[in-house]
Residue, then its C-alpha position, 0 to 999 in steps of 0.5 A: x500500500x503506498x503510504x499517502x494512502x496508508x498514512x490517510x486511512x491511518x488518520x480517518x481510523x483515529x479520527x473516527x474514534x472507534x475501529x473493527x478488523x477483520x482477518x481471513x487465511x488463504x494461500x496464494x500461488x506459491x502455497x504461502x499463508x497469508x492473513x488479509x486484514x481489513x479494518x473497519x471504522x465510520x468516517x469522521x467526514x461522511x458519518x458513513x461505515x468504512x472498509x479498508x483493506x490493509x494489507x497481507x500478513x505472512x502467516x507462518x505458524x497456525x496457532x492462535x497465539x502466534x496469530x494473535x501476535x501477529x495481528x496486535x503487533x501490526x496493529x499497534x506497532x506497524x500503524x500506531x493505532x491504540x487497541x483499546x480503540x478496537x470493538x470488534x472482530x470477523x473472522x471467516x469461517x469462525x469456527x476454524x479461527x476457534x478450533x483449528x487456530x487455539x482460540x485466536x478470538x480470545x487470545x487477542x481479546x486478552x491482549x486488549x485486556x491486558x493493554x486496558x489493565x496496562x493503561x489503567x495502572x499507568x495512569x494511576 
């Protein structure tokens, strides 16, 4: 993704308060595993929901904890967007996300339990 436009997606998501993701697993041509992420979030400057796709992630381990990782990393670190921002989560075909991968929807919800208690001790 350019970063014009990664960088303006960014600044609408913070903007707008609020953010949800969305990920699904799927392998490209060569065979490799890759997440699709996609956030979703209502534009500060129509009111309206919107989607963005942002990006594929690699996905080398299947296990709910590494995805996690993988999915909390991208977007804390890679777009500096504040988690506890996050209010929802899709996944395609969920029931895999809950048995195949661990529990990714609930490895990842710790994690944004954690960054709440975090932040809440921070600012005692």
């Amino acid at each position: 993704m350019a970063e014009k436009v990664k960088d303006t997606i960014m600044e609408e998501v913070k903007n707008s308060g609020y953010f949800s993701f969305s990920i699904d697993s799927i392998p490209d041509i060569s065979h490799t595993d890759q997440l699709t992420l996609i956030i979703r979030y209502v534009s500060p400057e129509d009111g309206l929901p919107t989607e963005r796709f942002l990006t594929f992630l690699e996905l080398k381990d299947h296990s709910g904890e590494s995805i996690a990782d993988l999915v909390f990393n991208y977007i804390t670190t890679e777009l500096n967007i504040d988690f506890r921002k996050s209010r929802g989560q899709s996944y395609d075909n969920t029931a895999n996300m809950n048995v195949r991968y661990n529990g990714m929807q609930q490895k990842i919800t710790e994690k944004k339990s954690l960054q709440d208690l975090f932040h809440a001790l921070v600012t005692l």
